[in-house]
N, C-alpha and C positions, 0 to 999 in steps of 0.2 A: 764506668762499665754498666751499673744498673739501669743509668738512664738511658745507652746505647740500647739496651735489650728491651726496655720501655719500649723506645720508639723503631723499632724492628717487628714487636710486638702490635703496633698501631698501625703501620705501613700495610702488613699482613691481612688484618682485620679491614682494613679498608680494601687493601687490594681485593678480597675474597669479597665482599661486600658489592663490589661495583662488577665483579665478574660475576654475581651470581643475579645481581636486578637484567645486567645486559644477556644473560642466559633465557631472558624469560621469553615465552612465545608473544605476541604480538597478536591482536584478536583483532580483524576486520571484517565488516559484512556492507555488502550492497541489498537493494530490495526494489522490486519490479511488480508492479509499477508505480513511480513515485510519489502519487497521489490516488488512492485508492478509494474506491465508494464502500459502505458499509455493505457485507453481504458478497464484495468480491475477494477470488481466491489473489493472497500476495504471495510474493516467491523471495524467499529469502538467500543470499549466497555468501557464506564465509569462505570461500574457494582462495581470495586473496590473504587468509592470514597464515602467518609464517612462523619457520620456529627457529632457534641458535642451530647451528651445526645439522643441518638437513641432508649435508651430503654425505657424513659422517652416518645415518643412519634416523638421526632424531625425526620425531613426525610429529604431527597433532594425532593424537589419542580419543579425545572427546571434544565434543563442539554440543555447548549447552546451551539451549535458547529460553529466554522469558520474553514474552510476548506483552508482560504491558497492560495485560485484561484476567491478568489472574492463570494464565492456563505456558507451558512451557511447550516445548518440545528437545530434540538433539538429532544431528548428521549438520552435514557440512551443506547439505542442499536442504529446506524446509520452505511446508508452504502452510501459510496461517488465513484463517479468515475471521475477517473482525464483525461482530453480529451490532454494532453500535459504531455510532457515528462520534469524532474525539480525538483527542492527543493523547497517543500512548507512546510511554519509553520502552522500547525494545532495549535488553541487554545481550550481548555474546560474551558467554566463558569458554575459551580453551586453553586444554590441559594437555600437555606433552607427555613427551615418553618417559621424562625423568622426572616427571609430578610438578613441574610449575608451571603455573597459570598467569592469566591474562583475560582481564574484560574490556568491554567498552559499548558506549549507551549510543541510540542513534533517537531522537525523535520523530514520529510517524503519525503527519494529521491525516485520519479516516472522516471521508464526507458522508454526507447523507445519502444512502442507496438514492437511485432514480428511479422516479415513480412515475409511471404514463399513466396515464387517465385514455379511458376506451369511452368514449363519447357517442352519443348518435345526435348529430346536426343537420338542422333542415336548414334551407337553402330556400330564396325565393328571387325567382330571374323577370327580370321588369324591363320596362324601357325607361327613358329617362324621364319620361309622364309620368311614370310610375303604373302603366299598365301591365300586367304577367302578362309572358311568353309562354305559351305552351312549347311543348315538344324541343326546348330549349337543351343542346349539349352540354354539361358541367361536368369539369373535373378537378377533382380534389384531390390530393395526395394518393395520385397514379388513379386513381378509381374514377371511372367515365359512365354518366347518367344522368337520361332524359326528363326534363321535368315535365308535372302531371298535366294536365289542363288547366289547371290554376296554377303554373309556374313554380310549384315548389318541389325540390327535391331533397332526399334524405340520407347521409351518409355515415357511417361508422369511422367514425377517426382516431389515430392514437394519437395524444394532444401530449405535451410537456407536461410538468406536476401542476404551472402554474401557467394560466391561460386567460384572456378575457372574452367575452360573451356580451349580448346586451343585455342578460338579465344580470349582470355582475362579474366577480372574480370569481373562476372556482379552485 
């Protein structure tokens, strides 16, 4: 008899055990856009996480963000921006209406902001002698301009970060 009450005892425990981990809500987050530069706004969305018995009433309560760089936030919609370029582990906690939780980590590589370089470049229009053309048309990125009597023109350009030149890389 003792050991029937034993293991009636265990059944119990176990049962309540496994009904109370499958109770737990379920924490997911997507984030836009997936590859992010330092310095742009990311959009974070736990809209997908779910809770036990939702129709019954139960809901997500809180939605807790840690961002990864030290700074958190919370709502189910969050937008973070990363001032440093890096892999950070973003975490989602929520907490339902009957107090159990659920996290989960996503990794998030931030690249290097983009940096244009504002240039001013001259330009000299020849023949294939190598004699300047004067009053020669040139156009460069959309911008349309005559060179001077000695074949050179000069223009203002937004160039990539990294670019070549004939006096070098800059």
């Amino acid at each position: 008899m003792m050991k029937t009450k034993n293991y009636i005892k265990w059944f119990l425990f176990a049962f309540i055990g496994l009904f109370l981990v499958a109770c737990k809500p379920t924490a997911k987050f997507e984030y836009s856009p997936t590859a992010p530069s330092a310095g742009e706004i990311v959009k974070f969305y736990a809209t997908k996480s779910t809770v036990y018995k939702a129709k019954e009433g139960n809901a997500i309560r809180t939605y807790a963000w840690n961002f990864g760089d030290g700074t958190q936030g919370t709502g189910a919609t969050v937008e973070h921006t990363y001032i440093k370029e890096g892999q950070y582990t973003v975490m989602l906690t929520v907490t339902d209406l009957a107090g159990q939780t659920n996290s989960t980590t996503q990794k998030i590589k931030v690249k290097q902001d983009a940096i244009t370089i504002n240039r001013e470049v001259q330009v000299l229009v020849q023949t294939a002698n190598g004699a300047s053309i004067p009053d020669a048309n040139v156009t460069i990125q959309g911008q349309r301009i005559k060179s001077d009597q000695n074949g050179h023109a000069s223009f203002n350009l937004v160039l990539p970060q990294k670019y070549s030149e004939s006096g070098g890389e800059v």
